[in-house]
N, C-alpha and C positions, 0 to 999 in steps of 0.2 A: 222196473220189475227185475232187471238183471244184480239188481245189488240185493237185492231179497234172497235169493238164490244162489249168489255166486259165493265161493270158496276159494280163500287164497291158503293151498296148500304149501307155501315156501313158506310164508308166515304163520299159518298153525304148526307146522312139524319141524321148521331147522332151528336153531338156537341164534338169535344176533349175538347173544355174549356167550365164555365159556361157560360152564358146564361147571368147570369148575371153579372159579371166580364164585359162581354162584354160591355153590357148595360153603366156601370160605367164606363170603358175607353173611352166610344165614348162622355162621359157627359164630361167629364172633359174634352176631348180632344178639343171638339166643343168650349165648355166655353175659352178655353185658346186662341184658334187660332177665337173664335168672336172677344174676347176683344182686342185681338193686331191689329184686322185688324181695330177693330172700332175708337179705340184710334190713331190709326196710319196714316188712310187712310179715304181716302174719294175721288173718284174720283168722273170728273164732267160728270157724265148719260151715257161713254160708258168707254167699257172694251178696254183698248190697249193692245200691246202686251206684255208688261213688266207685266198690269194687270196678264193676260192668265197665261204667265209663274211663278208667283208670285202664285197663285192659286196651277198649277199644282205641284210645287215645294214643296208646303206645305203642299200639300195630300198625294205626296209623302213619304215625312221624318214624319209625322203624322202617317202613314200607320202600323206602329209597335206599338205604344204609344197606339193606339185605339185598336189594334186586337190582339197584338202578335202575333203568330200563328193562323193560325183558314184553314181550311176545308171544313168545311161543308156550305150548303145551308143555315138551320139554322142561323147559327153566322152571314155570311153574309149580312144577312137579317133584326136580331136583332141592327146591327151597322149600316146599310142604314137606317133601323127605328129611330132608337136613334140621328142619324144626322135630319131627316126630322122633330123629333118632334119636338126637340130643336130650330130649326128653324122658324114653327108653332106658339112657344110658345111665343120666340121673336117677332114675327110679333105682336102676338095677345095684347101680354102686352102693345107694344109700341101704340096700337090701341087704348085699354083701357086705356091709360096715367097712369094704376098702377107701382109700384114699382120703377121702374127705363127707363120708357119712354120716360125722355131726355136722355138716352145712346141709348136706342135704337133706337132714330128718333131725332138728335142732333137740335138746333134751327138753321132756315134758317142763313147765314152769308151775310153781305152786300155790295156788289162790286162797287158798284157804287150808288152816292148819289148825282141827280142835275147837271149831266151831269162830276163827278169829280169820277175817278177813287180812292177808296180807299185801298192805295197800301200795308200799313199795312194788311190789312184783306186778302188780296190776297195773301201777303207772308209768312200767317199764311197757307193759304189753299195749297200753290205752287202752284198757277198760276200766269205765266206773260201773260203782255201784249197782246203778238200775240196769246196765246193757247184762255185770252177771247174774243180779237177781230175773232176770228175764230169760236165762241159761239154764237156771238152776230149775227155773217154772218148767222148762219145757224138760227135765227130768223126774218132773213130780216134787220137787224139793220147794218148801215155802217157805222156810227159813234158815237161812246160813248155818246160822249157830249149830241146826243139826248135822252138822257137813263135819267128819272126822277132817278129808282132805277132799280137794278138788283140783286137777290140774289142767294146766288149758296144754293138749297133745301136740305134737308137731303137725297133726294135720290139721289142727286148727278148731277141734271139737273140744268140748271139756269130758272129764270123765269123774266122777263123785262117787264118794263112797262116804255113808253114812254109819253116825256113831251106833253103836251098839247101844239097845236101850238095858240099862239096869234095873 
């Protein structure tokens, strides 16, 4: 009954490691696993499952690299901070087009150009055919051909703009 009940206040609230050690594994950690996923990936506006598991997988094995050991509330805290600011910071840079804002918000890519699928640019992003005709469905669009352009966005949606009819 006493271990239901009891609280180990030196272990909830002091830190075993620093503070900031912390701070520094969760910078680099974040830096490492932005840049492979930003280089790497790019999906088009929703998370699949490969996505999900891809994610989990790498918080996972991440999960040492960032924290080592840790305990307390504190550290916890410091390392969910240090992921959240880092993220922040990304946003905000790639907002203010400083530093490195085409990494952070890469330029839209062109799919289609005048009703002509461009299948180089496609098999640079890995999408075939059916994944963008299944893109273009969920914009109302049933056939390419009527697609003046179509771009797949940095945030991973497409966006279409259809020909003008004459």
């Amino acid at each position: 009954m006493d271990k239901i009940i009891a609280l180990n206040w030196q272990e909830m609230l002091v830190p075993t490691q620093s503070l900031l050690e912390i701070f520094v594994r969760g910078t680099i950690t974040y830096w490492l696993i932005y840049l492979i996923l930003r280089l790497f990936r790019r999906g088009t506006g929703q998370l699949g499952i490969s996505d999900l598991l891809l994610i989990t997988m790498i918080s996972d094995a991440a999960q040492n690299s960032m924290a080592g050991e840790y305990n307390s509330i504190p550290e916890g805290a410091v390392l969910i901070l240090t992921l959240v600011l880092w993220d922040y910071v990304i946003d905000y840079v790639g907002y203010k087009k400083m530093f490195f804002g085409g990494l952070a918000r890469p330029d839209p890519i062109l799919l289609i150009r005048n009703g002509r699928l461009l299948r180089a640019n496609m098999e640079k992003q890995l999408i075939d055919e059916d994944e963008l005709m299944g893109l273009l469905r969920e914009k109302e669009v049933d056939d390419y051909r009527k697609v003046k352009t179509c771009y797949l966005e940095s945030t991973g949606n497409i966006s279409v703009i259809l020909k003008k009819d004459s």
